[in-house]
gemmi code that builds the backbone of each chain (N, CA, C; Angstrom):
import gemmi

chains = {
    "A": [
        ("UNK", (99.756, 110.701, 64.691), (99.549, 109.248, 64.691), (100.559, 108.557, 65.605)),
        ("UNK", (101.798, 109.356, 65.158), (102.904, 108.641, 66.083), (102.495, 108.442, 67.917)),
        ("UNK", (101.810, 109.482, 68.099), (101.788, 110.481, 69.521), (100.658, 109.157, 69.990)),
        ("UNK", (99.927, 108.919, 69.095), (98.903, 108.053, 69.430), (99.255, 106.470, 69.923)),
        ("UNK", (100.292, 106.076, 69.039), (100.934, 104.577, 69.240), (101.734, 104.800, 70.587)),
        ("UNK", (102.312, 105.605, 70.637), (103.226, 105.798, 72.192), (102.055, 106.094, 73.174)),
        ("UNK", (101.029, 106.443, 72.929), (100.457, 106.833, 74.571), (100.227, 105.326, 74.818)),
        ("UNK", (99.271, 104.889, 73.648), (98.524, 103.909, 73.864), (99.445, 102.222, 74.152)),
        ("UNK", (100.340, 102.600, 74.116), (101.519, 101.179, 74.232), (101.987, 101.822, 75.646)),
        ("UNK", (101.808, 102.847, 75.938), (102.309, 103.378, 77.675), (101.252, 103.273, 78.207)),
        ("UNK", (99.860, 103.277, 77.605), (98.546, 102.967, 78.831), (98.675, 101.485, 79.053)),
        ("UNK", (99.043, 100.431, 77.675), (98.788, 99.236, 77.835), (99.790, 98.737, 78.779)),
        ("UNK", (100.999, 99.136, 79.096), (102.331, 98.418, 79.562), (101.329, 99.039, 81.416)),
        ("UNK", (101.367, 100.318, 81.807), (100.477, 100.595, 82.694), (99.310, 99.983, 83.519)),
        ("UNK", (98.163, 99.537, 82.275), (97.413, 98.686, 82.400), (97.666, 97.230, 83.269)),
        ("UNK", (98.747, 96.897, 82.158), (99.104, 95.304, 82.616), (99.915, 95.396, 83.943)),
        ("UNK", (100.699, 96.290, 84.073), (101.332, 96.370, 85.209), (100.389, 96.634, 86.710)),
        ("UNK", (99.398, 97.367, 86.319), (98.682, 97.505, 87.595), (98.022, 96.062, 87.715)),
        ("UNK", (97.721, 95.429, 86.663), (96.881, 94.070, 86.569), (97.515, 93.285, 87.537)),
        ("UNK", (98.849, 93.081, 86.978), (99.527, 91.982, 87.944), (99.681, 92.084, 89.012)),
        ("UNK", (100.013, 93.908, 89.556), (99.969, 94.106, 91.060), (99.208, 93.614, 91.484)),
        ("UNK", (97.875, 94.150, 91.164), (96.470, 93.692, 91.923), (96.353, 92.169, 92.123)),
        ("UNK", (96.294, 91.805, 91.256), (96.249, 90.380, 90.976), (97.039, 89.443, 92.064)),
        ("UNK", (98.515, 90.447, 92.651), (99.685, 89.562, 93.181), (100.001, 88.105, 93.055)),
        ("UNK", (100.103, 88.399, 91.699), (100.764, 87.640, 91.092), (102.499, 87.870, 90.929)),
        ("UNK", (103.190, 89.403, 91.161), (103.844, 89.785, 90.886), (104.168, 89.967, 92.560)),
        ("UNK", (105.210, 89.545, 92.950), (105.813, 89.310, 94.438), (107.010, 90.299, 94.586)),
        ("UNK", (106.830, 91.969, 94.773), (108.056, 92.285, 94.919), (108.544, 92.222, 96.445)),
        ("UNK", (110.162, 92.132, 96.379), (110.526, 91.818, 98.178), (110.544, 89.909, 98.759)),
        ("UNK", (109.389, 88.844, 97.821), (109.631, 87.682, 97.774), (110.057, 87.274, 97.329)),
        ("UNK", (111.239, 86.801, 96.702), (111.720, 86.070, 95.616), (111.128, 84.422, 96.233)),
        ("UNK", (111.344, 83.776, 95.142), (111.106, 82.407, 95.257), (111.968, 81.382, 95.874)),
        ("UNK", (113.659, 81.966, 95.356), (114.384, 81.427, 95.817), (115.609, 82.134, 96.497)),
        ("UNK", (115.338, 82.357, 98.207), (115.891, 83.029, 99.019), (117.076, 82.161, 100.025)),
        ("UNK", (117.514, 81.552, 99.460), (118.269, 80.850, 100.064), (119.900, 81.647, 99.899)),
        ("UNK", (120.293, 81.961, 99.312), (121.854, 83.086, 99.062), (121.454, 83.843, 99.587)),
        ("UNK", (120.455, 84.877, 99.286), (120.414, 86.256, 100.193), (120.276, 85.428, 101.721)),
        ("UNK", (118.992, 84.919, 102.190), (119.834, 84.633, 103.642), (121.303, 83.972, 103.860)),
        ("UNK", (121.685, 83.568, 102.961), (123.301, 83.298, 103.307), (124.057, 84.347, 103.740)),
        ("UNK", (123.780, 85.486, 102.568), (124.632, 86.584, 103.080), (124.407, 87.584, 104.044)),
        ("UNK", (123.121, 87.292, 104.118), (122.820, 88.279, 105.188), (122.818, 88.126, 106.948)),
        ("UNK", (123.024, 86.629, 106.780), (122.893, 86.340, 107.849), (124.862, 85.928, 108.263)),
        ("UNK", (125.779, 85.917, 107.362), (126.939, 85.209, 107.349), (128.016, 86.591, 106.958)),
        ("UNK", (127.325, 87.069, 106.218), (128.755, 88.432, 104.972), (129.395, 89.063, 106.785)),
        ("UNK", (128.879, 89.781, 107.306), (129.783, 90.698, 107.901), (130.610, 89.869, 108.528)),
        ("UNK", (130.716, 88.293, 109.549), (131.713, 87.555, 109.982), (132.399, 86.636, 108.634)),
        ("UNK", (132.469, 86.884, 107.700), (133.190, 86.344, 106.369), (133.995, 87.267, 106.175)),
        ("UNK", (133.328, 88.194, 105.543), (134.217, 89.476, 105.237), (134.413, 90.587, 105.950)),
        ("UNK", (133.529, 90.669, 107.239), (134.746, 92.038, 107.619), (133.950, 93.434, 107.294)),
        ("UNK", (132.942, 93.249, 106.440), (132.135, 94.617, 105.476), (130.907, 94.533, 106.401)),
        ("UNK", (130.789, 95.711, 106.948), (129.276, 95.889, 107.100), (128.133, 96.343, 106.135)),
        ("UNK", (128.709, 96.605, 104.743), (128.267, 96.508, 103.694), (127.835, 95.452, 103.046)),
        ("UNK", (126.271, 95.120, 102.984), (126.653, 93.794, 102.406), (126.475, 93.573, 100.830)),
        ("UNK", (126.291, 94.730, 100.184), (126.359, 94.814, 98.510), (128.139, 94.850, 98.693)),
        ("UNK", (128.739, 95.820, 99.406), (130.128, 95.852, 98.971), (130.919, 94.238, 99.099)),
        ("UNK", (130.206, 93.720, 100.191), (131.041, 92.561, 100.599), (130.204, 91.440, 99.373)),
        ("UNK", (129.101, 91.264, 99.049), (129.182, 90.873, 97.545), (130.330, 91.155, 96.450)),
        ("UNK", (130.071, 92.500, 95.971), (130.888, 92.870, 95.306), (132.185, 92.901, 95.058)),
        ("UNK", (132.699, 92.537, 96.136), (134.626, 92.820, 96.134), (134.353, 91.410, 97.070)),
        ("UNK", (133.590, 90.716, 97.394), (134.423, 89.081, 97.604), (133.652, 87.966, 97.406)),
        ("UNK", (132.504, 88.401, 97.431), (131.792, 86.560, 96.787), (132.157, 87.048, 95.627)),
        ("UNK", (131.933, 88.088, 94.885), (132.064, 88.068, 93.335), (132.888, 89.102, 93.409)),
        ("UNK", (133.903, 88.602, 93.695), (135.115, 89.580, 92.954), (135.530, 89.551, 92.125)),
        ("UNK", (135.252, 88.440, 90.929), (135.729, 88.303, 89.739), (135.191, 89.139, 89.089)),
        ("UNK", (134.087, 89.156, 88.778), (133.210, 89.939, 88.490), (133.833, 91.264, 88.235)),
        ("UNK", (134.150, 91.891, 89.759), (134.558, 93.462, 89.459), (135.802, 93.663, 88.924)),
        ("UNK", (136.876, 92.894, 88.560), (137.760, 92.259, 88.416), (137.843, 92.754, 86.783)),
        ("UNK", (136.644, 91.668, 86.130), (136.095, 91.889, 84.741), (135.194, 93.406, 84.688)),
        ("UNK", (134.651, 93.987, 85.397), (134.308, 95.244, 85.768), (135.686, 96.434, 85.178)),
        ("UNK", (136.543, 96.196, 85.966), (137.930, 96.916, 86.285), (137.866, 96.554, 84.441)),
        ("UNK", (138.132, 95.550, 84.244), (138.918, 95.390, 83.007), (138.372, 96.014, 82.043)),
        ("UNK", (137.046, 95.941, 81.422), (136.132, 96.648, 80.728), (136.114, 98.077, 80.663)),
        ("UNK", (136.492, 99.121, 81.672), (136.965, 99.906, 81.675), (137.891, 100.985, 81.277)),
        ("UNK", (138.640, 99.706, 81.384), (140.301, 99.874, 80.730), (140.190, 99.939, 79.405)),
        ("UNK", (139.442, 98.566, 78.742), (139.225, 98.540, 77.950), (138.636, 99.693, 77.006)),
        ("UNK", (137.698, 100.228, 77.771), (137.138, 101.514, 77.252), (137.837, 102.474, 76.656)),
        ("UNK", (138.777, 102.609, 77.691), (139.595, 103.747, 77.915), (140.368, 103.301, 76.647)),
        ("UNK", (141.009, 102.413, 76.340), (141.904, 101.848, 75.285), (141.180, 102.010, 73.748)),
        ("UNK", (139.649, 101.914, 73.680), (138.898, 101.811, 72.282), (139.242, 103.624, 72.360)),
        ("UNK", (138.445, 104.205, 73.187), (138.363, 106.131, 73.145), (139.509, 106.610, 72.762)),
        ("UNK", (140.754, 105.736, 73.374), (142.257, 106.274, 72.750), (142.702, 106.514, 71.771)),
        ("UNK", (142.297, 104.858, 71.067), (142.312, 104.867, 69.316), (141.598, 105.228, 68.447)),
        ("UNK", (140.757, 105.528, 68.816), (139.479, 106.632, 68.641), (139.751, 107.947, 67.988)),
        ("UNK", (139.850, 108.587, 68.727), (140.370, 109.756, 69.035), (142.034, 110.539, 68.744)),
        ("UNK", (142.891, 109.609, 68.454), (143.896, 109.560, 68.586), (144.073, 110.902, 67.535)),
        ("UNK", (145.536, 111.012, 67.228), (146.122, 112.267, 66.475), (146.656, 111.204, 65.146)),
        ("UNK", (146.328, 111.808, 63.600), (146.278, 111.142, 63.208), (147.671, 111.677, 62.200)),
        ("UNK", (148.087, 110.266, 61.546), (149.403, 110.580, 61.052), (148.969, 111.496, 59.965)),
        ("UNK", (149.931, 112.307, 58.965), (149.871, 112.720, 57.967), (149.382, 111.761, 56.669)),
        ("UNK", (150.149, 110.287, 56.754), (149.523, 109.503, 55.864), (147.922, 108.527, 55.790)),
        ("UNK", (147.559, 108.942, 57.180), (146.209, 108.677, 57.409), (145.043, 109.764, 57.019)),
        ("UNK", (145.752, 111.115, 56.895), (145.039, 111.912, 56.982), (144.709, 111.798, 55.091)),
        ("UNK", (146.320, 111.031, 54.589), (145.513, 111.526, 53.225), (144.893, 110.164, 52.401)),
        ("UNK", (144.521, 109.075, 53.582), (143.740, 108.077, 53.142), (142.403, 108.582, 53.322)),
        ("UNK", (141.996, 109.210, 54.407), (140.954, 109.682, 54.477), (140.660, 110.412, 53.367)),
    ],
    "B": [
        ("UNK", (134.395, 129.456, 80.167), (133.221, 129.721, 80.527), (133.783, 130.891, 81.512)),
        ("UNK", (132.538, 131.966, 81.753), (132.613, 132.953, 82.859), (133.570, 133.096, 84.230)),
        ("UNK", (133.324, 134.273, 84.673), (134.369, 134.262, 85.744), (133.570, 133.510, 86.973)),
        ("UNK", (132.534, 133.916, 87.068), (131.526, 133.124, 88.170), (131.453, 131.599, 88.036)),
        ("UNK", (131.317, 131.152, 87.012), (131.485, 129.750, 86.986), (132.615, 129.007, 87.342)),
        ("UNK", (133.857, 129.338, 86.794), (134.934, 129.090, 86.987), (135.680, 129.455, 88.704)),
        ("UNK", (134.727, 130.786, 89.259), (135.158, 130.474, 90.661), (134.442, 129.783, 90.982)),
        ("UNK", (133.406, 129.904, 91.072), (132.599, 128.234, 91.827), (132.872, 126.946, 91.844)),
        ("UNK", (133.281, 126.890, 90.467), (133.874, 125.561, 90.215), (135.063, 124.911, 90.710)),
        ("UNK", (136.152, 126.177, 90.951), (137.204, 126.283, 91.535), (136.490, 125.854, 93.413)),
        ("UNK", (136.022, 126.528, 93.615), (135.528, 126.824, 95.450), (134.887, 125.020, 95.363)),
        ("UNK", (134.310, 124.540, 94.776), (133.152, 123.387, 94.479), (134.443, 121.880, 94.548)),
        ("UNK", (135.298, 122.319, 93.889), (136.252, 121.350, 93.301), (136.707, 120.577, 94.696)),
        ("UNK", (137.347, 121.084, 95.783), (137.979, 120.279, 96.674), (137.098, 119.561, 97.382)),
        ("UNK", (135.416, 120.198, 97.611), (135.063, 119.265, 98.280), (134.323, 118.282, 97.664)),
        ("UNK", (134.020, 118.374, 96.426), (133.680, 117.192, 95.938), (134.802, 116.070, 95.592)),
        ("UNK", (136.229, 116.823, 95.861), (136.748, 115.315, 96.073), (137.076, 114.820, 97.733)),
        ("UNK", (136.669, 115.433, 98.021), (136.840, 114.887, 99.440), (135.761, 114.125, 99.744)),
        ("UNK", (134.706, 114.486, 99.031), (133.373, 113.388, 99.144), (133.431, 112.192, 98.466)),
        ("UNK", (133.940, 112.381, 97.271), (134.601, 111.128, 96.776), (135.311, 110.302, 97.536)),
        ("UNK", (136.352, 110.928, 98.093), (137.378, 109.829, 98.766), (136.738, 109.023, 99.647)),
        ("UNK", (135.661, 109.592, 100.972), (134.818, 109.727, 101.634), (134.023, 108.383, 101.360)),
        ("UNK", (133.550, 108.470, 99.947), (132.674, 107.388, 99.943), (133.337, 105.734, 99.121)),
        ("UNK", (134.650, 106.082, 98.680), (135.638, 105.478, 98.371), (135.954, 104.788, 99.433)),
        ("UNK", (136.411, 105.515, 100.528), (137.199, 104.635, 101.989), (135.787, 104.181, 102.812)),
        ("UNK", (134.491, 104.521, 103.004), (133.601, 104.182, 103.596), (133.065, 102.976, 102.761)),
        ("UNK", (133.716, 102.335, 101.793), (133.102, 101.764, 100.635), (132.394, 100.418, 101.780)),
        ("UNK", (133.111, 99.846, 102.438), (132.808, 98.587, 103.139), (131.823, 98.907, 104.319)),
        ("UNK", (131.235, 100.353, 104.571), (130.858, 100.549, 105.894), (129.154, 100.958, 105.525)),
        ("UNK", (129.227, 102.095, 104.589), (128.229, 103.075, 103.943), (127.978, 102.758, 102.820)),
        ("UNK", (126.842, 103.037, 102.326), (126.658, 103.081, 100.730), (127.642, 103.584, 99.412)),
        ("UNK", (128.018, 102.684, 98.713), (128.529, 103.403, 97.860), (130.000, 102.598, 97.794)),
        ("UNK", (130.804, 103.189, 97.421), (131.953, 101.987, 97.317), (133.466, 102.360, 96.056)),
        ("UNK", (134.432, 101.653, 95.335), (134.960, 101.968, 94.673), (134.558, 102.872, 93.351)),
        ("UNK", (133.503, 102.394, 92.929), (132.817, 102.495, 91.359), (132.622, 104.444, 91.646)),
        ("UNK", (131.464, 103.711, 92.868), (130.875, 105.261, 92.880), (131.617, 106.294, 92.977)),
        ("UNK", (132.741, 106.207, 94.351), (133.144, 107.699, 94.784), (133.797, 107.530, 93.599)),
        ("UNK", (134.389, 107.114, 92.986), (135.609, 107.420, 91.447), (134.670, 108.007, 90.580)),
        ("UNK", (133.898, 107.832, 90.474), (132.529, 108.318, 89.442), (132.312, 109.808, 90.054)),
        ("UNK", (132.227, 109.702, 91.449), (131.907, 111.119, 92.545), (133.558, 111.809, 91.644)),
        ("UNK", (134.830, 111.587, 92.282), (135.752, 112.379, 91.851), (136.331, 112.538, 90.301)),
        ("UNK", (136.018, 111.872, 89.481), (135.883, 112.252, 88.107), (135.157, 113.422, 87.716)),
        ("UNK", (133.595, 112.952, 88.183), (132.748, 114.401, 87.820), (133.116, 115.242, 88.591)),
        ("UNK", (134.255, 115.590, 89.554), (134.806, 116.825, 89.953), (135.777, 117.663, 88.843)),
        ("UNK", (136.688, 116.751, 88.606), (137.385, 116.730, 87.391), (136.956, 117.324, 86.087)),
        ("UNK", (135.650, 116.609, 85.987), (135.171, 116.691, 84.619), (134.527, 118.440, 84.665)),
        ("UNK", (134.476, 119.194, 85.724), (133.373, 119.911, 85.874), (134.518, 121.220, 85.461)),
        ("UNK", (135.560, 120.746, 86.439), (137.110, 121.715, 86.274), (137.203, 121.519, 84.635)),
        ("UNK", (137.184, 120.430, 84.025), (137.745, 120.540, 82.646), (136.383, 121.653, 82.100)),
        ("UNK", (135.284, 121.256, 82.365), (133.757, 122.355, 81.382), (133.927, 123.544, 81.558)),
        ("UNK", (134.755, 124.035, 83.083), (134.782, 125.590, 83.298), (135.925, 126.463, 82.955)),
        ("UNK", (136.802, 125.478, 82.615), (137.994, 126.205, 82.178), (138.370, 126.068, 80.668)),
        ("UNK", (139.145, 127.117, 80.095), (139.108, 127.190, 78.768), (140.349, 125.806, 77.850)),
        ("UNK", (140.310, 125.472, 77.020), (140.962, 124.363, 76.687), (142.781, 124.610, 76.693)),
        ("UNK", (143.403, 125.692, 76.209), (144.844, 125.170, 76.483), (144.845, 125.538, 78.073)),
        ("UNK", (144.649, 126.087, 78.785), (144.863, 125.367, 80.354), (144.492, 124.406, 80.755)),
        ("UNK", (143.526, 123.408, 80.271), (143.777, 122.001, 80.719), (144.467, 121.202, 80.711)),
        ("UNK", (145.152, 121.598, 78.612), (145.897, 120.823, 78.413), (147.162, 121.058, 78.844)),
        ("UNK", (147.459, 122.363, 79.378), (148.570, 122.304, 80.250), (148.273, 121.653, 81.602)),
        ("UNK", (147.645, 121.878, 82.310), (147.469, 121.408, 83.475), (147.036, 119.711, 83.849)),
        ("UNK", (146.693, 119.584, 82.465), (146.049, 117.299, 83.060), (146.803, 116.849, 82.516)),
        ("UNK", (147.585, 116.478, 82.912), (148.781, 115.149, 82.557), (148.387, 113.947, 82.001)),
        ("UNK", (148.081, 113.786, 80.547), (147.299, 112.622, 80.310), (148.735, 111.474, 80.736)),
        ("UNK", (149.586, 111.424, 80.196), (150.330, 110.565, 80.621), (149.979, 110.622, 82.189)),
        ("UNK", (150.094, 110.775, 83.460), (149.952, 110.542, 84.496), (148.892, 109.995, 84.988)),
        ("UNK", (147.630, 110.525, 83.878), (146.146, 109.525, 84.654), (146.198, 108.030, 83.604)),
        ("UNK", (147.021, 108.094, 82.662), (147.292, 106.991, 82.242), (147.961, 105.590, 83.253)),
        ("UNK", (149.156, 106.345, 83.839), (150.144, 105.566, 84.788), (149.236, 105.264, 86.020)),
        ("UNK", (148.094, 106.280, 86.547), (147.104, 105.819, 87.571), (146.234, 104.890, 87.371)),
        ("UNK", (145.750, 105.048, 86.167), (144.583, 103.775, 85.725), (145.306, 102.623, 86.089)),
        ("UNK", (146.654, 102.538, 84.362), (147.328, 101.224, 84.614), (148.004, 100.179, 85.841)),
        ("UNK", (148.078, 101.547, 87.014), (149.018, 100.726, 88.196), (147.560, 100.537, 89.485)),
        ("UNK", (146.750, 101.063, 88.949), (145.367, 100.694, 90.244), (145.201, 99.211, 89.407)),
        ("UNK", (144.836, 99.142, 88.264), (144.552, 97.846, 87.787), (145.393, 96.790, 88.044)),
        ("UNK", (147.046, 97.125, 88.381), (147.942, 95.888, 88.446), (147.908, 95.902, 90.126)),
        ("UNK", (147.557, 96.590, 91.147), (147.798, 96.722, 92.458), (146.441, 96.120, 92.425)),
        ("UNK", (145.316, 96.301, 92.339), (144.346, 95.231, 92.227), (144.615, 93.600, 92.279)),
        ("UNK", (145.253, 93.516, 90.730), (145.575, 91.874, 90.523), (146.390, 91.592, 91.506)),
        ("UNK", (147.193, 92.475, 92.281), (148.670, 92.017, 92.937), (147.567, 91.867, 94.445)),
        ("UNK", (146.648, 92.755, 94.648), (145.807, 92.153, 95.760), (145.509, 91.280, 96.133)),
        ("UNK", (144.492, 90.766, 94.602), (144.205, 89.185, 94.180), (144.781, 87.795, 94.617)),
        ("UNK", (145.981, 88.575, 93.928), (146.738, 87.059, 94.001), (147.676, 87.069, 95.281)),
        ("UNK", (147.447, 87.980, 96.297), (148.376, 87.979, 97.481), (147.729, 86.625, 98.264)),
        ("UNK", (146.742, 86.105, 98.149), (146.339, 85.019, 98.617), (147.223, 83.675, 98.659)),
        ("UNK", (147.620, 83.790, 97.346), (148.803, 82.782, 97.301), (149.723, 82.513, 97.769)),
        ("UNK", (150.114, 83.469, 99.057), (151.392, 83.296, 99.749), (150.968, 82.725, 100.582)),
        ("UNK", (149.520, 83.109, 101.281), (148.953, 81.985, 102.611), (148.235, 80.634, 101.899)),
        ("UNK", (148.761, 80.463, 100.622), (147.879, 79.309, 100.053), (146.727, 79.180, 100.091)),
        ("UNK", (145.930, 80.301, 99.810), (144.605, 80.515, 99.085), (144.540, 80.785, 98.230)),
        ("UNK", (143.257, 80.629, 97.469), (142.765, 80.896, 96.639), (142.744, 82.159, 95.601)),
        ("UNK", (143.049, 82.449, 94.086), (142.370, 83.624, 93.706), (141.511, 84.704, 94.320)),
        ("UNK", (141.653, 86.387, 94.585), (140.507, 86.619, 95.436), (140.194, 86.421, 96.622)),
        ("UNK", (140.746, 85.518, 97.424), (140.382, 85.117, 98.977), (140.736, 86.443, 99.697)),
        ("UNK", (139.586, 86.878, 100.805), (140.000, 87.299, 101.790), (140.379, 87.358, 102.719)),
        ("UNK", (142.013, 86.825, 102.171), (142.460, 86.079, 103.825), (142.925, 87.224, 104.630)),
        ("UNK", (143.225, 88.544, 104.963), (143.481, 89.052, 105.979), (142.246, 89.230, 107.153)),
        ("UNK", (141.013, 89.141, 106.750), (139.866, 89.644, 107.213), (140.287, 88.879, 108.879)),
        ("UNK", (139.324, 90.043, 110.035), (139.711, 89.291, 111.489), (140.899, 88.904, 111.597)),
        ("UNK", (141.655, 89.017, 111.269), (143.369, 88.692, 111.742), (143.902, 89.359, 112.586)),
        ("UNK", (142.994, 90.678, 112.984), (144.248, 91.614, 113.232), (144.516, 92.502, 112.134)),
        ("UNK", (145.765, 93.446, 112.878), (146.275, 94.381, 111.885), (145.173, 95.864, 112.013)),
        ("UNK", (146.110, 95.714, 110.405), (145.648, 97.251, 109.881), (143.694, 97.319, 109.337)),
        ("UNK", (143.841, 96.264, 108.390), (142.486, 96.119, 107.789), (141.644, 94.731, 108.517)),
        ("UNK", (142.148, 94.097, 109.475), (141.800, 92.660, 110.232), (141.062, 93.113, 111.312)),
        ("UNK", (140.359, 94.386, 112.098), (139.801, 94.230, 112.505), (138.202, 93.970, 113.270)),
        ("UNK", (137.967, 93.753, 114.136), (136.640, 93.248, 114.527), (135.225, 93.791, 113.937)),
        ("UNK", (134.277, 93.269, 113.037), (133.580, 93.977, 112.673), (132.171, 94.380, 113.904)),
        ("UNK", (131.676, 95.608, 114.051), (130.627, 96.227, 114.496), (129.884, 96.773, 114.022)),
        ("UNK", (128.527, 96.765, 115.197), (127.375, 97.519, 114.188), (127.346, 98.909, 113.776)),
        ("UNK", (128.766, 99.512, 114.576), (128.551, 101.031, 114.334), (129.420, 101.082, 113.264)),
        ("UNK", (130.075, 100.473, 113.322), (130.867, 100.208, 111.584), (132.911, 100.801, 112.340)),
        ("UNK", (133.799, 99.832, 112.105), (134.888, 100.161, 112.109), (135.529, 100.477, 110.665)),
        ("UNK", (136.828, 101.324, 110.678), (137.042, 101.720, 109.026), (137.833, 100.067, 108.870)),
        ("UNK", (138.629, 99.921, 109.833), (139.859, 99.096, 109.803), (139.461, 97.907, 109.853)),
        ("UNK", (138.167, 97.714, 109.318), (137.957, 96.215, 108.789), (137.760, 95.597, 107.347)),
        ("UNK", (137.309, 94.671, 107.776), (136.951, 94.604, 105.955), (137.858, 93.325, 105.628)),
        ("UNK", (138.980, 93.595, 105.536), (140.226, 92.580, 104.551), (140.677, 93.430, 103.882)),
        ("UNK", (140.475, 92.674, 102.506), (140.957, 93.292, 100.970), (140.270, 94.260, 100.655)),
        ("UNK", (138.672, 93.926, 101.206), (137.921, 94.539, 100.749), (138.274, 96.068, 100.295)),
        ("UNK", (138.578, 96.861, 101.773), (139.275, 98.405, 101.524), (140.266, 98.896, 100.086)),
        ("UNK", (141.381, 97.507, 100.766), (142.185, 98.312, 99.328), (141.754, 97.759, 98.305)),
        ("UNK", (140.960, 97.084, 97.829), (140.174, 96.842, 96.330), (139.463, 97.684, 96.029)),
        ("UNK", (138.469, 98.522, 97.215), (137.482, 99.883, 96.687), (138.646, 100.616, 96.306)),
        ("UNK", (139.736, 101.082, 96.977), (141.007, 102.303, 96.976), (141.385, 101.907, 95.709)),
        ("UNK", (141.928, 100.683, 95.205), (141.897, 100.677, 93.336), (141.425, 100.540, 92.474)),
        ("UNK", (139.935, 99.941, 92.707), (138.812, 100.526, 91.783), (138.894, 101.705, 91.943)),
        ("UNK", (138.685, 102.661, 92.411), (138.176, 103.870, 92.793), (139.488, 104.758, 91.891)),
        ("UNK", (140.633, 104.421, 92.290), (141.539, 105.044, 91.733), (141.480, 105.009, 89.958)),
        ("UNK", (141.386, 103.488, 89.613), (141.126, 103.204, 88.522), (139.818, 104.081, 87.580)),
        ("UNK", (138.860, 103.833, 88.426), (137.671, 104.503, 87.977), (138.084, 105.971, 87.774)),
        ("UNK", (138.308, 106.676, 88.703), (138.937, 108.264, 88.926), (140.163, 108.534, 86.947)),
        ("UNK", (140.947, 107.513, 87.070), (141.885, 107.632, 85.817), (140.980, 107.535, 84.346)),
        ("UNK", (140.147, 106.413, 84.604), (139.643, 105.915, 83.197), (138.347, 107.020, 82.929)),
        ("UNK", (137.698, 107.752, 83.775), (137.152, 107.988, 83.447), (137.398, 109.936, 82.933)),
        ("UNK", (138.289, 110.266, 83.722), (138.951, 111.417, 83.174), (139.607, 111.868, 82.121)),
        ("UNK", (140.165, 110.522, 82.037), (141.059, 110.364, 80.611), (140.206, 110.210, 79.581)),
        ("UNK", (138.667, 109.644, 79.596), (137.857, 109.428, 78.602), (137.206, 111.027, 78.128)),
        ("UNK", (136.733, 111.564, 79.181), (136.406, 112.888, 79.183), (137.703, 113.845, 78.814)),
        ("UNK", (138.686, 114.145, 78.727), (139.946, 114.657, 78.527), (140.222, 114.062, 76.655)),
        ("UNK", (140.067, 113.206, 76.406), (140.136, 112.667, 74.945), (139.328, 113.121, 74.288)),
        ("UNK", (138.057, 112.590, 74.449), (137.188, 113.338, 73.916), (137.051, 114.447, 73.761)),
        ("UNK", (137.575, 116.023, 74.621), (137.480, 117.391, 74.558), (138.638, 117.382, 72.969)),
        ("UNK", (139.704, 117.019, 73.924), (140.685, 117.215, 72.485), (140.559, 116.593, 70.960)),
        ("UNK", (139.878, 115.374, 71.353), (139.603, 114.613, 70.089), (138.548, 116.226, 69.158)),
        ("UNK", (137.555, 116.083, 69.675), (136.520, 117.542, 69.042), (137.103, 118.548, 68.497)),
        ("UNK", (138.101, 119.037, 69.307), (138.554, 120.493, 69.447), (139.745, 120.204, 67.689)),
        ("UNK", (139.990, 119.205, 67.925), (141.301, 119.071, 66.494), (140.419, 118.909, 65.540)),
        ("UNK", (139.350, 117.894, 65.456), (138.363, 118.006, 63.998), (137.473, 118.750, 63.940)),
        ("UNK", (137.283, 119.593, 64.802), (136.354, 120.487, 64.576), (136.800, 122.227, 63.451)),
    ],
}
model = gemmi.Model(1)
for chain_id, residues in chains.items():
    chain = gemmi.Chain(chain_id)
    for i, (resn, *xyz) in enumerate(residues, 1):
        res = gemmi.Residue()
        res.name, res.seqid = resn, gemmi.SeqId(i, " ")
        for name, pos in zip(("N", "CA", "C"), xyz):
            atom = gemmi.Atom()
            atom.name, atom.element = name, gemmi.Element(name[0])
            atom.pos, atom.b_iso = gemmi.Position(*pos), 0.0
            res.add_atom(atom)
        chain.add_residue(res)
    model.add_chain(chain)
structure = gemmi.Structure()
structure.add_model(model)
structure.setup_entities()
């Protein structure tokens, strides 16, 4: 029964998806509002220096961003620590 | 794990960090950038930790040391950041870019390394960062298992 609800919710998502292609209603490659990407594409490499222009996004229109990226990380690293950690003798006999 | 694995892994190891670095320092030119190659040289790391047996890792990975790498890519980052402030810019500004110099110069279509700005050394401490945090996560976790198990 299960096998049945999953095909049939993967034909329907399928279905609708080819619908809208056809239909083009669904614009991939147009966005509506292209005004930033030609900013950067036409401006990033004499701004920044990157002939990359995801990197030159990434590390300078939005460098905060990776910034908070970097930090989250850390952060990670800091939860897995305490996590994991070695645990005292008097923890061991709260457990 | 086996002797075959462990030489391969051994033979496998240097150049996947050299591909890392690779796509680390190409971050501003080529695809790919801080996140990735650190992600590229971790799973080098991580592959050395799967093939080798557990007290030689823990002799050999210095958790204190990828600790001191994470923490000082993250403060050489901010200290990037805020180097703006001496030319009276902004948070983040890339004021060396076109100046000249080391990282100031002229950008082309065939791609120079020595441009960019900040950009470079911000992939070089993400990347470093990424390389620490994510080894150390994989390195915890082995030992975390190995004691409650």
């Amino acid at each position: 029964m299960k096998q049945v609800w999953t095909l049939s919710a993967v034909l329907l998502f399928a279905a609708v998806l080819t619908y809208l292609i056809a239909s083009g209603d669904l614009t991939f490659g147009q966005p509506a509002l292209a005004d930033m990407d030609n900013y950067f594409i036409e401006n990033a490499r004499e701004e920044t220096g990157a002939n990359n222009i995801v990197t030159s996004v990434v590390f300078d229109y939005r460098g905060f961003d990776t910034l908070g990226e970097a930090t989250v990380l850390f952060a990670a690293v800091l939860g897995v620590g305490s996590l994991f950690r070695k645990l005292t003798p008097e923890e061991e006999e709260a457990e | 794990m086996s002797k075959i694995v462990r030489t391969a892994a051994n033979l496998l190891f240097p150049f996947i960090l050299i591909f890392g670095f690779y796509v680390i320092v190409h971050g501003h030119l080529t695809p790919g950038g801080g996140f990735q190659g650190g992600a590229v040289m971790a799973t080098g790391l991580a592959m050395i930790i799967a093939a080798h047996n557990y007290e030689r890792i823990q002799s050999a990975f210095k958790k204190d040391l990828l600790k001191t790498l994470e923490g000082t890519a993250l403060v050489l980052f901010l200290t990037t950041a805020v180097s703006g402030f001496v030319v009276g810019k902004p948070f983040l500004t890339n004021w060396i870019v076109q100046a000249g110099g080391l990282f100031g110069g002229e950008p082309t279509v065939a791609g120079n390394l020595n441009t960019g700005g900040i950009i470079p050394l911000l992939n070089v401490f993400v990347g470093l960062e990424v390389l620490g945090a994510l080894t150390l996560i994989v390195l915890t976790m082995l030992s975390g298992a190995k004691e409650n198990s």
